[in-house]
C-alpha positions as CSV (number, residue, x, y, z in Angstrom):
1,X,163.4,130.7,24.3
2,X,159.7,129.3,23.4
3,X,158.1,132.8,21.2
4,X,155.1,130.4,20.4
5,X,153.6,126.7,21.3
6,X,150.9,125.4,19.3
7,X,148.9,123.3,21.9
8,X,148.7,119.4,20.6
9,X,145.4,119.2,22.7
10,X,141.7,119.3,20.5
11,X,139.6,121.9,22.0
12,X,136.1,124.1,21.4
13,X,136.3,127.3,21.8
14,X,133.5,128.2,24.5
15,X,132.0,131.4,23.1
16,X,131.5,130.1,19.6
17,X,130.0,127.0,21.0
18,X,127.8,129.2,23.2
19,X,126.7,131.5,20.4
20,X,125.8,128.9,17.9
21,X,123.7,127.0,21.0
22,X,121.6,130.4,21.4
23,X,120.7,130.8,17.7
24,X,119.7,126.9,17.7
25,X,117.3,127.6,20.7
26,X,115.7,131.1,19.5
27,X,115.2,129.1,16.6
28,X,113.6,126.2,18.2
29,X,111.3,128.6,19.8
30,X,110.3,130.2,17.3
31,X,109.4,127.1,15.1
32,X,107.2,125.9,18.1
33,X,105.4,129.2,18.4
34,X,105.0,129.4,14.4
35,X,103.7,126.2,14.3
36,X,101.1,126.2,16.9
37,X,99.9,129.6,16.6
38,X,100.4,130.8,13.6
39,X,99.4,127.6,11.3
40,X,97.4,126.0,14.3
41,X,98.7,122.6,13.9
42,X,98.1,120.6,16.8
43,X,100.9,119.0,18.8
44,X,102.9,119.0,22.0
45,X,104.2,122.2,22.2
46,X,104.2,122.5,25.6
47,X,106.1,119.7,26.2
48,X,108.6,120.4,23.2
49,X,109.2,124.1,25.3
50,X,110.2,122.5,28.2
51,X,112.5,120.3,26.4
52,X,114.3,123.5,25.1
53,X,113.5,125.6,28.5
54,X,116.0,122.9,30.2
55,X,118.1,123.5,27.1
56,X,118.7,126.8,27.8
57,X,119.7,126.2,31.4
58,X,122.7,124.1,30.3
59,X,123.8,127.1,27.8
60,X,123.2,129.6,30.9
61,X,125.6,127.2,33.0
62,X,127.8,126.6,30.1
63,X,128.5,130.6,29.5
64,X,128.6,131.5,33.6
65,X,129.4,128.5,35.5
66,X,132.4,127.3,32.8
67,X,135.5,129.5,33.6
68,X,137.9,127.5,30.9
69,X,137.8,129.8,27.4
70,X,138.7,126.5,25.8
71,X,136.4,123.2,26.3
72,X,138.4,120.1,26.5
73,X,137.4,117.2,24.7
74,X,135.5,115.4,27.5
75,X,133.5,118.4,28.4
76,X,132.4,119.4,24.5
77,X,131.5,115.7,24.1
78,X,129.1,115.9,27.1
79,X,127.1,119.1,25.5
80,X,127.2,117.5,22.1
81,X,125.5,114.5,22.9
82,X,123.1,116.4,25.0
83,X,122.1,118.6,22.1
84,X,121.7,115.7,20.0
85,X,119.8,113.9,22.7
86,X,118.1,117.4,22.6
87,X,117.1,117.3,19.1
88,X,116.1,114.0,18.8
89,X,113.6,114.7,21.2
90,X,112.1,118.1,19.8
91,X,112.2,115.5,16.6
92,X,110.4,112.5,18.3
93,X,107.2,114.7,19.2
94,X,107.3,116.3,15.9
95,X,107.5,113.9,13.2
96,X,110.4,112.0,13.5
97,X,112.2,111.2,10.6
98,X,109.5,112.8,8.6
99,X,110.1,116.0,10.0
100,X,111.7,118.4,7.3
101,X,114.5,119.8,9.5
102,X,115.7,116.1,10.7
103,X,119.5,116.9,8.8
104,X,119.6,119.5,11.7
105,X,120.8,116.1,14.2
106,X,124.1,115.6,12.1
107,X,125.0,119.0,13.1
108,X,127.2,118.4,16.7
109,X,128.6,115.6,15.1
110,X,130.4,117.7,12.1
111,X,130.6,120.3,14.4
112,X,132.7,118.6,16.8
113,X,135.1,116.9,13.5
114,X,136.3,120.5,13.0
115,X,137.6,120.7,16.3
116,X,137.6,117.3,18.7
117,X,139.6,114.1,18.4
118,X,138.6,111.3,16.1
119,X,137.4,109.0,18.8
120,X,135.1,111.9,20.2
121,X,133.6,112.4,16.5
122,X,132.9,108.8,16.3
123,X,131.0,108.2,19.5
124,X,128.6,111.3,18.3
125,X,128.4,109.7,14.8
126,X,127.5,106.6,16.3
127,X,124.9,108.3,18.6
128,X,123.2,110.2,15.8
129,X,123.0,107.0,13.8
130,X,121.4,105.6,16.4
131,X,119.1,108.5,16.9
132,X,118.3,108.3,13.2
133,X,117.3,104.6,13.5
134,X,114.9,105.1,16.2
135,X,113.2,108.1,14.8
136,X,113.2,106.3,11.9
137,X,110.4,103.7,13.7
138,X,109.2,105.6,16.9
139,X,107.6,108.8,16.7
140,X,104.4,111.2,16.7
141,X,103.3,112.2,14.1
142,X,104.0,115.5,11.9
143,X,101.9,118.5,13.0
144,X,99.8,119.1,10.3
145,X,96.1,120.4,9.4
146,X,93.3,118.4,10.9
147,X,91.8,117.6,7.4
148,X,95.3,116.1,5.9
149,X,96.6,112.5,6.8
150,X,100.2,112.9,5.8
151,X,102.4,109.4,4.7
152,X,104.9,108.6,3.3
153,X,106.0,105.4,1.2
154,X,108.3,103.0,3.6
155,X,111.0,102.6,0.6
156,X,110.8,106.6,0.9
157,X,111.1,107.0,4.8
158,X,113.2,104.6,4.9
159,X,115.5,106.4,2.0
160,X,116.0,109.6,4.2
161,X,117.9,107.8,7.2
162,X,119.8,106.2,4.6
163,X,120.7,109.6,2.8
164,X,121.3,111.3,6.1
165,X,123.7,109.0,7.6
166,X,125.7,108.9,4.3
167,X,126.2,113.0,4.1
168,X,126.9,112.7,8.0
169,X,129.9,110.1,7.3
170,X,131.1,111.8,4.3
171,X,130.7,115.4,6.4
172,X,132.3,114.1,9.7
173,X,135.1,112.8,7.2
174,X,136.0,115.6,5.5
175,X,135.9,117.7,8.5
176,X,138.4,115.8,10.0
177,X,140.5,116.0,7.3
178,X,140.4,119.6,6.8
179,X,140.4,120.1,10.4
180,X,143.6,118.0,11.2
181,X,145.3,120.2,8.2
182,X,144.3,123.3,9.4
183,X,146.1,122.4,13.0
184,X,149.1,121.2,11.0
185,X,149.4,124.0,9.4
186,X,148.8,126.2,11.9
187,X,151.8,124.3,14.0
188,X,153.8,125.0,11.3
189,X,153.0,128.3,11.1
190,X,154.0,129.0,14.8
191,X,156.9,127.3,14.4
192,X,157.8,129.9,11.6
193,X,157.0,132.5,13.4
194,X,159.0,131.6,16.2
195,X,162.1,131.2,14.0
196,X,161.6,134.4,12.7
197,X,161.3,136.2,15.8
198,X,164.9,134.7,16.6
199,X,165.8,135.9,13.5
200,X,165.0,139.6,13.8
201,X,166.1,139.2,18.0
202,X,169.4,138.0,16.0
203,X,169.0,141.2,13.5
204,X,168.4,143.6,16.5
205,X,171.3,142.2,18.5
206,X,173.4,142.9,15.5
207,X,171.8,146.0,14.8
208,X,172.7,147.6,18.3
209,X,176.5,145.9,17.8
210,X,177.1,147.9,14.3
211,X,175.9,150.9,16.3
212,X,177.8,150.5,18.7
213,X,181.0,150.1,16.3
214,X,180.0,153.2,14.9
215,X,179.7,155.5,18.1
216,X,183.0,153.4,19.6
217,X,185.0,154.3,16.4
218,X,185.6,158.1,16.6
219,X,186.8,158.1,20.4
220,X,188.8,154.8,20.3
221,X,190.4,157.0,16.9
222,X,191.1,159.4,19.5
223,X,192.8,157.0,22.0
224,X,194.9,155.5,19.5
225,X,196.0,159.0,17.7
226,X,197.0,160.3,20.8
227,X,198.9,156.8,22.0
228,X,201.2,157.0,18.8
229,X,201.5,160.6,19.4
230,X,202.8,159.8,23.4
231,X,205.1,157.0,21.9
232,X,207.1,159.8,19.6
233,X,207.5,161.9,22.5
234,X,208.6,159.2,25.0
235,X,210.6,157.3,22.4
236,X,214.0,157.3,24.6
237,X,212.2,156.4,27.9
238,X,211.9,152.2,27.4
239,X,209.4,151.8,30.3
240,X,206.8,154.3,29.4
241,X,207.6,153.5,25.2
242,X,206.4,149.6,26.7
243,X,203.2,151.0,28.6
244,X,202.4,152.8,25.3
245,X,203.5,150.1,22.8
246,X,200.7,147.9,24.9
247,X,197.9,150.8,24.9
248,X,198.3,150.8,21.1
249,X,198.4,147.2,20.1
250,X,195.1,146.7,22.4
251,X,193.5,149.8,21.1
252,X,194.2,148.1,17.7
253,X,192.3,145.2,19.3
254,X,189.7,146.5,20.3
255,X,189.0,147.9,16.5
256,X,189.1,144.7,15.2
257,X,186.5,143.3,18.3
258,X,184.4,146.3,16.8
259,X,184.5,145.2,13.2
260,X,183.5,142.1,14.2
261,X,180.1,142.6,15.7
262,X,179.2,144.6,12.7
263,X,176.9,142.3,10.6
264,X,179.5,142.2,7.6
265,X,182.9,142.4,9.4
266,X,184.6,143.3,5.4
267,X,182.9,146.6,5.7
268,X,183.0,148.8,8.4
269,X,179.8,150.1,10.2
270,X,177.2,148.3,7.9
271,X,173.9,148.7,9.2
272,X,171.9,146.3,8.8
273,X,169.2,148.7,6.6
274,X,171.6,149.1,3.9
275,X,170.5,147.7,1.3
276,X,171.8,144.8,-1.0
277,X,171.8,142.9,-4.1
278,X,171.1,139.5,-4.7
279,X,174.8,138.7,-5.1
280,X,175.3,140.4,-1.6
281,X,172.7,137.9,-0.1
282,X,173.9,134.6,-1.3
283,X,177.6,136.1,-1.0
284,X,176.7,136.5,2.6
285,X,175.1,133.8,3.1
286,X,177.7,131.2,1.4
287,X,180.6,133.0,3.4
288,X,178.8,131.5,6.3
289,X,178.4,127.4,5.3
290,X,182.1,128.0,3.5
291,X,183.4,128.3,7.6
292,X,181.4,124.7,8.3
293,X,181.4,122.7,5.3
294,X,183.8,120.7,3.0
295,X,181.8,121.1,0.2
296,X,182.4,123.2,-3.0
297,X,180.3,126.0,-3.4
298,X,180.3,128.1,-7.1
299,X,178.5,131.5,-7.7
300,X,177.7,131.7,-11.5
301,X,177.1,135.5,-12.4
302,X,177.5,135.1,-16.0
303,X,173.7,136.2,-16.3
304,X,173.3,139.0,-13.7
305,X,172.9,141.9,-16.2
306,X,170.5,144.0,-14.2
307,X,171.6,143.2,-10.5
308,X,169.0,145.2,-8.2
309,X,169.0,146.4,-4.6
310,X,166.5,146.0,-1.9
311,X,167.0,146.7,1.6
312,X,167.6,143.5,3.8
313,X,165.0,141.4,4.7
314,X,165.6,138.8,7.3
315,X,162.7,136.8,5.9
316,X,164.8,136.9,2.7
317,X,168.0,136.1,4.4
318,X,166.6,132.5,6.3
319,X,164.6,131.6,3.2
320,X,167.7,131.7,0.9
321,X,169.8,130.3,3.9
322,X,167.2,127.2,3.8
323,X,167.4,125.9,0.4
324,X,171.2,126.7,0.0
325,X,171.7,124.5,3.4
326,X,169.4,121.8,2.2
327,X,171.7,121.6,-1.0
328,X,174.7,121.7,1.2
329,X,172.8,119.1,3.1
330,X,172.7,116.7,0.3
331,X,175.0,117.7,-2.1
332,X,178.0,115.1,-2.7
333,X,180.5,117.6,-3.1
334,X,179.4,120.4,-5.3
335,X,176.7,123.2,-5.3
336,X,176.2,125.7,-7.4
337,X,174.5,129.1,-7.3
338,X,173.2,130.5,-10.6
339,X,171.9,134.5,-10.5
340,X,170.2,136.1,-13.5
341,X,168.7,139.7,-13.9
342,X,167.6,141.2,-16.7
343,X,165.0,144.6,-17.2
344,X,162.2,142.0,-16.2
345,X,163.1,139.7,-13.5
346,X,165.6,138.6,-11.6
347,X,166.0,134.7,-10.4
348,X,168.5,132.6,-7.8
349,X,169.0,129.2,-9.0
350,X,170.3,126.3,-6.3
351,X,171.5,123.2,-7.8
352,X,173.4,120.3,-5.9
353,X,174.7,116.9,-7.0
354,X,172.7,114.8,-4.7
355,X,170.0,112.6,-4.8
356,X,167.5,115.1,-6.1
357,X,163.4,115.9,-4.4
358,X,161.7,112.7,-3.3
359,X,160.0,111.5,-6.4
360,X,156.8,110.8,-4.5
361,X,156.7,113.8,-3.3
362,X,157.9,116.2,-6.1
363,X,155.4,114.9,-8.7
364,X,152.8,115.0,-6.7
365,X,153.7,118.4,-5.7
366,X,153.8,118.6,-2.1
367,X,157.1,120.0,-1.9
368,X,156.6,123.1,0.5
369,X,154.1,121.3,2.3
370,X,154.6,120.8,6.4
371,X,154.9,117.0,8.1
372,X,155.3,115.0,5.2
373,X,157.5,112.1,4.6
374,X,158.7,110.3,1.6
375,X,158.5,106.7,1.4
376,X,162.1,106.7,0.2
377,X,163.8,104.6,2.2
378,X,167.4,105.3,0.8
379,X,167.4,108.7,2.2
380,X,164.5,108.7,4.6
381,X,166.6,109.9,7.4
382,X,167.9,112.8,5.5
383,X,164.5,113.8,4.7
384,X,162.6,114.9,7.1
385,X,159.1,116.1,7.5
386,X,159.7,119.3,5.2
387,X,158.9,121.8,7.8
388,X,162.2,123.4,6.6
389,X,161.2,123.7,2.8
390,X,157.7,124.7,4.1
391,X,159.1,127.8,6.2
392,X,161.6,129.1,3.6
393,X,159.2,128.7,0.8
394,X,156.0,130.7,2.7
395,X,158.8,133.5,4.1
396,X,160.3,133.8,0.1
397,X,156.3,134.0,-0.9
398,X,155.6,136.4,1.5
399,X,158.5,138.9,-0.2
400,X,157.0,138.5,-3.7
401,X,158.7,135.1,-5.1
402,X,157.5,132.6,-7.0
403,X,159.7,129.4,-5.5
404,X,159.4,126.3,-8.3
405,X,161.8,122.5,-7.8
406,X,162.9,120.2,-9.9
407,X,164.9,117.0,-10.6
408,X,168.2,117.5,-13.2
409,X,167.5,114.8,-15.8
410,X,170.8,115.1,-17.4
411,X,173.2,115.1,-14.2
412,X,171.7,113.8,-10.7
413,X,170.6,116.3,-8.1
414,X,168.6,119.2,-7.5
415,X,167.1,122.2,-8.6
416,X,165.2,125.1,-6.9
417,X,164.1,128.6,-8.7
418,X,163.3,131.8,-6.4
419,X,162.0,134.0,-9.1
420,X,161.4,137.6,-8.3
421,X,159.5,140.1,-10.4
422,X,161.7,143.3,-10.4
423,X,159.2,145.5,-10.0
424,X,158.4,143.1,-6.7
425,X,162.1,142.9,-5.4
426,X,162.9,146.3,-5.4
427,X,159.4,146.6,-2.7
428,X,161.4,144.2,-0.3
């Protein structure tokens, strides 16, 4: 069952797109208005008017005429170059290059890094460079009092096309970057919530079973109380002894069935808001790769001198799950499970005999990161892109610990801390 799908598609959101457009137009209009009536410098404003008058149409047909919420990567491209054809020719009639608002062109062009393609982000860079160069040499000049010549040095206009294409690059660039992150994270993100939502559909299922255990008990009690009583008083007759013999061996069956869909089938009705120690999460927990795997698995509690309850967390569960199956993963035959309490804190330690944390990756300290991949080629395949570390490490966060890796330098293999604060784990 799909609980979330990030969409791999780049898209603009068409409300924010449409909001920003109407602040850049009342804007416009009001610079134009300033400008010629207010200082009185003369200059096309008439013309400049009807440049944003058509503007305002497209924003009208873009907010009424658009029924998608989300503007695909062909259709944002189109408005974005308009509005940078747009500006460059509110620009052209009002100083060009000169003009004091001329960083205002680079704006669709970062603007559409955050949330279009690459190739889309390069087309607009390339257009506003080429803007840039034309303004740079075509133009009329800056409105500006009748009685003032205003120019500027060449080495100095030429300096401010130079300085705005470098801040667009550098811009576009990082906005990428951070942009691509953002969705990578976010995909991650989904895909941990979807496991957890599993999870707790897994912890409600198991839920309703231990219920049901506990409501089944007293009556199937009943049954098999009153079976055994039938099978003293029809002790000579063979055929009805048989019939009864049967009802009580399945009625015995039936009570194991029951303590079997409890969520720990040792104890009989445990709900699933008990709560539990440390030791009763990892003992849980290891019971279950014991059943699968061939490896050797040893819970140290030499140290546990202040073991504290909480009541189960799910999120707790799969985090602990994760990095006790990743050193079950890559373990060589051994892993061991250290716990240790004491008035202040109380911390699980997983350590394996296996090849240990990518070194690329563990001194760099992107362990816990989403899609990355060592470049070690010995155990590339083992690897993975870390989404596993990622979503055990945030859920373990999220409850209060502090989650640290290392590399054993004395004996090969690996190390992971999940450190709570007791004051912190009780709050689980």
């Amino acid at each position: 069952m799909k609980f979330f799908e990030t969409s791999k598609k780049f898209t603009l959101n068409k409300s924010t797109y449409v909001n920003l457009r109407w602040i850049a137009y009342l804007g416009q209009i009001i610079s134009i208005l300033v400008v010629q009536f207010y200082f009185e410098f003369n200059f096309n404003y008439l013309l400049c008017l009807i440049i944003v008058f058509f503007s305002i149409l497209s924003n009208l047909y873009l907010q009424f005429q658009t029924q998608e919420n989300q503007l695909s990567n062909i259709t944002a491209s189109i408005y974005l170059i308009f509005d940078i054809i747009q500006l460059a020719s509110l620009f052209y009639f009002t100083g060009g290059i000169t003009n004091p608002f001329i960083f205002l062109l680079i704006i669709p062009a970062v603007f559409s890094s955050q949330y279009l393609n690459k190739s889309i982000s390069i087309i607009l860079v390339a257009i506003t460079t080429l803007a840039l160069a034309l303004l740079t040499f075509f133009y009329f000049d800056l409105p500006h009092p009748d009685e003032l010549h205003f120019h500027t040095p060449n080495y100095y206009l030429y300096s401010i096309p130079v300085a705005i294409f470098i801040g667009l690059n550098f811009l576009v660039y990082f906005g990428f970057k951070f942009g691509n992150e953002n969705r990578i994270r976010k995909e991650a993100y989904d895909k941990m919530q979807e496991i957890m939502a599993k999870e707790n559909e897994l912890v409600s299922l198991g839920g309703q079973a231990a219920a049901a255990a506990h409501s089944l008990g007293t009556p199937l009690s009943t049954i098999l109380l009153t079976a055994k009583e039938l099978q003293k008083d029809y002790a000579s007759d063979i055929k009805i002894k048989s019939d009864l013999d049967l009802l009580v061996s399945q009625s015995n069956r039936c009570s194991e069935i029951l303590k079997k869909l409890t969520l720990n089938p040792i104890v009989e009705d445990e709900f699933i808001d008990n709560q539990a120690s440390l030791k009763d999460y990892i003992e849980e927990i290891v019971r279950s790769y014991k059943e699968i795997s061939e490896k050797k698995f040893v819970l140290i509690l030499d140290e546990d001198k202040n073991p504290l309850k909480s009541f189960k967390s799910p999120e707790v569960v799969y985090g602990l799950r994760n990095f006790i199956g990743n050193a079950n993963k890559f373990s060589d035959s051994k892993v061991e499970i250290f716990i240790k309490s004491d008035n202040k804190n109380s911390e699980v330690i997983v350590r394996d005999d296996g090849p240990g944390f990518p070194k690329d990756l563990i001194d760099k300290h992107k362990l816990g990161e989403p899609y990355i991949r060592t470049r070690d080629s010995a155990h590339i395949s083992k690897y993975g892109l870390g989404l596993g570390t990622f979503i055990g490490k945030t859920l373990l966060e999220k409850n209060f610990a502090e989650i640290h890796f290392f590399n054993l330098k004395k004996n090969k293999g690996a190390e992971v801390s999940i450190k709570w604060d007791n004051k912190d784990f009780v709050k689980i």
